[in-house]
VEXDRENLUM-772216 format. One line per field, with one value per residue (C-alpha): x, y, z; residue in three letters. Coordinates in Angstrom, 3 decimals, always signed. Layout:
east	c(X | ...);
north	c(Y | ...);
up	c(Z | ...);
resn	c(ALA | ...);
END
This chain:
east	c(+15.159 | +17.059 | +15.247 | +14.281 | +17.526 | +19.366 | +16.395 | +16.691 | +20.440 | +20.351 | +17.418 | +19.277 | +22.753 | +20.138 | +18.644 | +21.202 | +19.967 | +16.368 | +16.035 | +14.139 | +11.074 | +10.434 | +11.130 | +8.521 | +5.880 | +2.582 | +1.085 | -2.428 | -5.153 | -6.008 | -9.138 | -11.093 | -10.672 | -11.523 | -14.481 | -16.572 | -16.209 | -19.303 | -20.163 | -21.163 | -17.814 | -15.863 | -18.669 | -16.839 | -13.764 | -13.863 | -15.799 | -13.166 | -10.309 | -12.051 | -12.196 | -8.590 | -7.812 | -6.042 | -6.448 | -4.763 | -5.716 | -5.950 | -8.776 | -10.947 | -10.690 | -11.468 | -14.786 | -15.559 | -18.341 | -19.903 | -19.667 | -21.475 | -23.981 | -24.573 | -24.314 | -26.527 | -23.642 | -22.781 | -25.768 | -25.493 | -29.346 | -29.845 | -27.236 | -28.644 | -32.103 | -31.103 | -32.281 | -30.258 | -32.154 | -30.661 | -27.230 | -27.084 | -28.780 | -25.105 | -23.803 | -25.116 | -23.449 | -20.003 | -19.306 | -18.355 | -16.122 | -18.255 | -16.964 | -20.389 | -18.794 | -17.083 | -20.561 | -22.330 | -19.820 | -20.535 | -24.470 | -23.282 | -20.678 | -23.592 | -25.136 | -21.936 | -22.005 | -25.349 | -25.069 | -21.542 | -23.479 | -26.382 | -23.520 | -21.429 | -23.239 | -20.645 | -18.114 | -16.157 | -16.228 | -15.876 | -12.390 | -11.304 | -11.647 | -10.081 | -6.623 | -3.767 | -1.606 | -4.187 | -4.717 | -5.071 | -8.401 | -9.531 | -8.226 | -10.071 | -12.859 | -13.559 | -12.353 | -14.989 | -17.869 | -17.310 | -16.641 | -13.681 | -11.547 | -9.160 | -5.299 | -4.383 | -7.432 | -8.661 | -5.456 | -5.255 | -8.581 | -7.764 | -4.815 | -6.677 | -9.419 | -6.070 | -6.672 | -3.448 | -1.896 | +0.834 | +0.141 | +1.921 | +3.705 | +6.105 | +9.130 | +7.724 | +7.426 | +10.946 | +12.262 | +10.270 | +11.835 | +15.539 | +14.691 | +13.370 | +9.688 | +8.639 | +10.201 | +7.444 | +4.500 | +2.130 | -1.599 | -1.934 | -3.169 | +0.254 | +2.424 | -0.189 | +0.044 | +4.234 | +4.148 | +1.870 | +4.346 | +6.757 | +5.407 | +4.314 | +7.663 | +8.475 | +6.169 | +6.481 | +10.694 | +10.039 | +6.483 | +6.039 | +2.797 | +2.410 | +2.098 | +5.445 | +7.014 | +6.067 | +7.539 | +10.727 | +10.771 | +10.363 | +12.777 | +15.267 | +15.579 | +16.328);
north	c(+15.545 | +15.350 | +17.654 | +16.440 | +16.470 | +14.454 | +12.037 | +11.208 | +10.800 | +8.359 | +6.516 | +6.456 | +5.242 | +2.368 | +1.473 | +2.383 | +0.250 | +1.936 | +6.034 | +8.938 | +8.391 | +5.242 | +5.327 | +7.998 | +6.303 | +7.124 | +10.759 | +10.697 | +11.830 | +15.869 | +17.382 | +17.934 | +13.923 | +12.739 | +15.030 | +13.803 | +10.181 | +8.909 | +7.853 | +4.583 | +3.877 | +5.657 | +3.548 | +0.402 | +1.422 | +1.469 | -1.667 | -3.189 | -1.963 | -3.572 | -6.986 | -7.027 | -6.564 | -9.518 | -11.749 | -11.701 | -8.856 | -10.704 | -13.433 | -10.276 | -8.253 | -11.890 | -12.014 | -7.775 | -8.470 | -10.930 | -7.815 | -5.252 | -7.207 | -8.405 | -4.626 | -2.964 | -1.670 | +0.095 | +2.385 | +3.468 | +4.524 | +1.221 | -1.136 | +1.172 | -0.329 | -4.355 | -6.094 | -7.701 | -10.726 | -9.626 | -9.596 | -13.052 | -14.083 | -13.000 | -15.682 | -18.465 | -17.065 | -18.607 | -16.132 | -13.810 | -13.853 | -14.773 | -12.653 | -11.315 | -8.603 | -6.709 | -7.146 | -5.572 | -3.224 | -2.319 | -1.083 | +1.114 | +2.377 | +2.794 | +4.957 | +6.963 | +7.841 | +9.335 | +11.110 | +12.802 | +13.363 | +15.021 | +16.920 | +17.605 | +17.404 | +14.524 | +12.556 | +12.450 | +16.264 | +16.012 | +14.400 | +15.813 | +19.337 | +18.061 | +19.759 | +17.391 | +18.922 | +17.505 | +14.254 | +12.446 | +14.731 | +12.769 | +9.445 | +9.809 | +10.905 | +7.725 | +5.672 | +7.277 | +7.554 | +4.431 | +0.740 | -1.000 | +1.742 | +2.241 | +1.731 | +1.851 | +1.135 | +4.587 | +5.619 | +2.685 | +3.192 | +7.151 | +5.745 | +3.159 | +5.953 | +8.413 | +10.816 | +12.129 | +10.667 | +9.236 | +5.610 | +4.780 | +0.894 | -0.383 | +0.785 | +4.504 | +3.977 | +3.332 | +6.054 | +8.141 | +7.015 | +7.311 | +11.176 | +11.494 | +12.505 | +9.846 | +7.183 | +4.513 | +3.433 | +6.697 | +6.157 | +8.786 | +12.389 | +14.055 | +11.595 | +11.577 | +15.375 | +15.073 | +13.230 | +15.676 | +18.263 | +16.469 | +15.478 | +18.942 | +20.128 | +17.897 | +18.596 | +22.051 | +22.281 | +19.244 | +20.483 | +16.812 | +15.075 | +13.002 | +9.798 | +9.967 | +11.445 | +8.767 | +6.605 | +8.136 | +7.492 | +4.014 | +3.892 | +5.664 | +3.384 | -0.072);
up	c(+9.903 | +6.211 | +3.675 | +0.421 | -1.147 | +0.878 | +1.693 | -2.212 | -2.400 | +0.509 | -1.611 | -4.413 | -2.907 | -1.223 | -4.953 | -7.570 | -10.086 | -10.012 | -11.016 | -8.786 | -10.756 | -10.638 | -6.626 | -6.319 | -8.719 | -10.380 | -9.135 | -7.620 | -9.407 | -9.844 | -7.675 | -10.622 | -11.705 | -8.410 | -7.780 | -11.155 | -9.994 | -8.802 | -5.211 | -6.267 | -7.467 | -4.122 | -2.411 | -4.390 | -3.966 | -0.155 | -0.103 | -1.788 | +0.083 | +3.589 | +2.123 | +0.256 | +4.069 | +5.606 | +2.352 | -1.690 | -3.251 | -6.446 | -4.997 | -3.768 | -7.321 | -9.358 | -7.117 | -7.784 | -10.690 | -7.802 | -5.466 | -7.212 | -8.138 | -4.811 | -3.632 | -6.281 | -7.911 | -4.917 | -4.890 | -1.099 | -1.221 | -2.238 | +0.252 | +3.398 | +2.703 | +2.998 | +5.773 | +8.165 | +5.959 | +3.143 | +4.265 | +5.865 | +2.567 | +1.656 | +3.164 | +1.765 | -1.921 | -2.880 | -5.331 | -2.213 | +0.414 | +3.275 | +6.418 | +8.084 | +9.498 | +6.579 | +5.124 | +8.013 | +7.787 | +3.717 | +5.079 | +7.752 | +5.720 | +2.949 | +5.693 | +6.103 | +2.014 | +1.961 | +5.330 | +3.213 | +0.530 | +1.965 | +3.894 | +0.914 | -2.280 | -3.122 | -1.244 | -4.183 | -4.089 | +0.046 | -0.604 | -3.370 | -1.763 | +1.585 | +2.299 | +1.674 | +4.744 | +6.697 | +5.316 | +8.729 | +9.666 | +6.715 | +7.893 | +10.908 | +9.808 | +7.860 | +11.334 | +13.415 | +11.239 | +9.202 | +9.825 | +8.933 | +8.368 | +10.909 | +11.232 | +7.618 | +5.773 | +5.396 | +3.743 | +1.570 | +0.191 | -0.206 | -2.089 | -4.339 | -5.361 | -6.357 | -3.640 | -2.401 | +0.825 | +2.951 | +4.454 | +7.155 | +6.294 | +8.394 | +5.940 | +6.452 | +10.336 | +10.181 | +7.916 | +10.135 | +13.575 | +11.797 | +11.289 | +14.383 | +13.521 | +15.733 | +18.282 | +18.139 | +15.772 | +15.548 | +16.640 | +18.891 | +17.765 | +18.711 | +17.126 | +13.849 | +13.776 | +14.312 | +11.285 | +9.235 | +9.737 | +8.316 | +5.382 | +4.519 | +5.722 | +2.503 | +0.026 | +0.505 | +0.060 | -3.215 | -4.430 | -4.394 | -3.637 | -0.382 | -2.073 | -3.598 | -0.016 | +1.214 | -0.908 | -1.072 | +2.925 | +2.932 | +0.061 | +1.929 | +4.900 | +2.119);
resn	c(UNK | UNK | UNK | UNK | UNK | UNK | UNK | UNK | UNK | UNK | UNK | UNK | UNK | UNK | UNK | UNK | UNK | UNK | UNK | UNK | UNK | UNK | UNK | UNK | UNK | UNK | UNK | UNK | UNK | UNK | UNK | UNK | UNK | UNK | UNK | UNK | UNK | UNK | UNK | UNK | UNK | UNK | UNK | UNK | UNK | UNK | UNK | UNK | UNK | UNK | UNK | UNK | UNK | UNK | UNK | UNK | UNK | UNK | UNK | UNK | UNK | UNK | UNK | UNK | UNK | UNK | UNK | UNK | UNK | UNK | UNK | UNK | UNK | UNK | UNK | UNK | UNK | UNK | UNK | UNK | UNK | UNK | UNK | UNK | UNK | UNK | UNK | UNK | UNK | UNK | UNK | UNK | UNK | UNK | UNK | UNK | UNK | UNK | UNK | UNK | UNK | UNK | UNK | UNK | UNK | UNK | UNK | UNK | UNK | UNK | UNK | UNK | UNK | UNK | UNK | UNK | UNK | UNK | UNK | UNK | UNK | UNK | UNK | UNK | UNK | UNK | UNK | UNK | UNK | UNK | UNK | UNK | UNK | UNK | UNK | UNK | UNK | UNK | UNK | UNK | UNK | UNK | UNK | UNK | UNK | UNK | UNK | UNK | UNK | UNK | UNK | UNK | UNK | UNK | UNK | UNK | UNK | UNK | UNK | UNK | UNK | UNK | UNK | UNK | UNK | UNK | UNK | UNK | UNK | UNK | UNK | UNK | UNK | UNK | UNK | UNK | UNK | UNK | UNK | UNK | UNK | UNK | UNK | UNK | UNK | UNK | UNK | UNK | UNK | UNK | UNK | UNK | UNK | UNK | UNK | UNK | UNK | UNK | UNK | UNK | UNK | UNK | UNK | UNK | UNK | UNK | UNK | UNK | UNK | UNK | UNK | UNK | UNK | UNK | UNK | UNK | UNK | UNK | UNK | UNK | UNK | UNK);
END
């Protein structure tokens, strides 16, 4: 595999017009940031990344104010008590976007926030605390506890609250098979750990965060 170095030279011969910095874009947000937000708003945050899923991201974030209010601003005490009644009430409103199942999916995930909480005083604090050099632990922890949040959506939504991560696009798939980290899409534990030790083979020579490793990767391949 090419260390840092030479990983942003080939970038930058790919994209001469555009400079290092604005390849590796916006840093993700410090530990002691992240850990004041509240759970409502991680709550939010996750909700929203399962419905930008598959559709505009735009049309979900213009319906948002429609969202919370449905949700009780994301309270998860609150959203674990509804009724199935309550959520296909949900249905009937045309302020929302009407898929049954990603609203089935925001109670059980409610469920999931106040079991972390109760197991971690915060989940904000849970994730903010969780090692970066083993991001995907935290990837799957949302996949097998939560709904809705496997393949990339746990990383995404790690990424839209500004918790430090790699996601794994199809332009970082490829940078990754062209250094030989991996020789096919990685969804098994072997492969996904493969690919952890590469990125903190990275960080650690650049001091860089994973966010903007992984960047540079899927920069470097065009």
């Amino acid at each position: 595999m090419k260390n840092w170095s030479e990983l942003c030279e080939q970038a930058l011969n790919l994209h001469p017009e555009r400079r290092l910095d604005e390849i590796l874009g916006p840093l993700p947000l410090d530990s002691m940031t992240l850990a004041a937000l509240n759970d409502d708003r991680v709550f939010s945050v996750m909700t929203r990344r399962i419905f930008r899923a598959g559709l505009k991201h735009s049309l979900v974030d213009a319906k948002w104010p429609a969202f919370e209010q449905a949700f009780f601003g994301f309270n998860p005490e609150a959203v674990e008590e509804m009724s199935d009644e309550a959520l296909e009430q949900l249905m009937h409103n045309p302020q929302l976007i009407r898929h049954f199942g990603k609203i089935k999916a925001t109670r059980a995930n409610a469920v999931l926030m106040t079991d972390l909480a109760r197991e971690y005083g915060s989940v904000a604090g849970m994730i903010a605390q969780w090692p970066e050099d083993n991001i995907i632990g935290l990837w799957q922890l949302f996949k097998k506890r939560g709904k809705q949040l496997g393949g990339n959506s746990g990383a995404y939504f790690l990424r839209m609250l500004g918790k430090d991560t790699f996601i794994l696009t199809d332009d970082v798939i490829v940078a990754l098979k062209a250094q030989g980290v991996v020789d096919k899409k990685p969804t098994a534990q072997r492969d996904l750990e493969q690919v952890q030790e590469a990125f903190n083979q990275l960080r650690e020579q650049s001091g860089r965060p994973l966010c903007q490793i992984s960047r540079l990767l899927a920069h470097s391949i065009g």
